[in-house]
C-alpha positions in Angstrom: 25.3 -28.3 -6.6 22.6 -26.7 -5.5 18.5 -27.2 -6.8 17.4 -24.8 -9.2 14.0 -24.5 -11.1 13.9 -25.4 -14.9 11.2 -23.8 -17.4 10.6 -25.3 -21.0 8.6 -22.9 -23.3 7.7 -23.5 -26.8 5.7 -21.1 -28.4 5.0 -19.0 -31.5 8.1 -17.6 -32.8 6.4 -14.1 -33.5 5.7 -14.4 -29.7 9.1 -15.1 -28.5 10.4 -11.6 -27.1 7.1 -11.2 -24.5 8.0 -14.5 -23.2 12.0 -13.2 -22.3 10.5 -9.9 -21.5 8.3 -12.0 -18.8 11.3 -14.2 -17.9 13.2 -10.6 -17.4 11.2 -9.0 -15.3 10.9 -11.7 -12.8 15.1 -11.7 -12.7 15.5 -14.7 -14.8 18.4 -12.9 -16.7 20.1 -16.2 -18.4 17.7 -18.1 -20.8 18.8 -19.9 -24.3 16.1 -19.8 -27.5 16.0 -21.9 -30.2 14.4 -21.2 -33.0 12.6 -23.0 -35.3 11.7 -26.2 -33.7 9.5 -28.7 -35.0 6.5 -30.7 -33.0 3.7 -32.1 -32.5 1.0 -31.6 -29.8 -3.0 -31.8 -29.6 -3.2 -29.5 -32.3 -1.0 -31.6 -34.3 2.1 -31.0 -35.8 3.6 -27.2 -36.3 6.8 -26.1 -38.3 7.7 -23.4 -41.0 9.5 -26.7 -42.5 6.6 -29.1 -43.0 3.8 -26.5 -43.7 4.6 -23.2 -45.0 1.4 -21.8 -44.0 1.9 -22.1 -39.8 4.1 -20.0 -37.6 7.1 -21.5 -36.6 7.6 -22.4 -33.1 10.7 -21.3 -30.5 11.9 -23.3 -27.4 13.1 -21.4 -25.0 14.8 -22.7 -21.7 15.6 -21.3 -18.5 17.3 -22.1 -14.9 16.1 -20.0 -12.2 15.6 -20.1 -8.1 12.9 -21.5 -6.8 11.8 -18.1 -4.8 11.0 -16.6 -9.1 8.3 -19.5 -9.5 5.2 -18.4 -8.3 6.2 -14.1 -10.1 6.8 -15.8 -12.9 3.7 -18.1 -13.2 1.6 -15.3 -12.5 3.0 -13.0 -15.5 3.7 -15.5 -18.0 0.1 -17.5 -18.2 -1.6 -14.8 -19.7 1.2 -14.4 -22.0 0.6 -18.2 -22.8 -2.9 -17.9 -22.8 -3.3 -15.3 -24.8 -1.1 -16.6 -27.1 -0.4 -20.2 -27.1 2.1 -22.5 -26.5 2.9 -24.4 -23.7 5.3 -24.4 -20.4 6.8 -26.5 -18.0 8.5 -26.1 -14.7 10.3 -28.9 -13.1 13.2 -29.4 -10.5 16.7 -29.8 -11.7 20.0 -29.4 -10.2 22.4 -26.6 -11.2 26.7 -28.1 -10.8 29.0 -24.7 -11.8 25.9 -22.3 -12.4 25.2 -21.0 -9.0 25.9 -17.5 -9.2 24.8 -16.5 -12.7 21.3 -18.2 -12.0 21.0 -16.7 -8.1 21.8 -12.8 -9.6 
């Protein structure tokens, strides 16, 4: 096993690809997005399914070394800023990952 970083975005759909292209240039090369997800947060709830007049919303989730964090906090929050959403980063522990998430 070895201890990994783990980063939780969910943001506006249309938004998406300058969130991987964030996550890419920092080296964090495997990520998984899901579209469409439903929520609710302090601006209350958002999904293309319940309201047809607000953007849908993507999660996207990563693994990556700790070394990345602070390169990839620094170029994603204006991303986020600008354009919404929110993030988090917390500690998890990668089993049979190790080499795909270290390259």
């Amino acid at each position: 096993m070895q201890a990994v970083k783990r980063i939780e975005i969910v943001s506006d759909s249309v938004e998406s690809h300058k969130i991987i292209k964030v996550l890419e240039s920092v080296g964090v090369l495997n990520y998984t997005v899901i579209r469409n997800v439903i929520g609710k947060g302090v601006r209350g709830t958002n999904s293309g399914d319940l309201d047809m007049s607000m953007l849908e919303n993507d999660y996207v989730i990563a693994f990556f070394l700790e070394e990345k964090t602070k390169a990839l906090v620094e170029k994603l929050k204006p991303v986020t800023k600008k354009f919404g959403g929110v993030c988090y980063i917390s500690d998890a522990m990668a089993i049979h990952a190790v080499q795909s998430i270290s390259s």
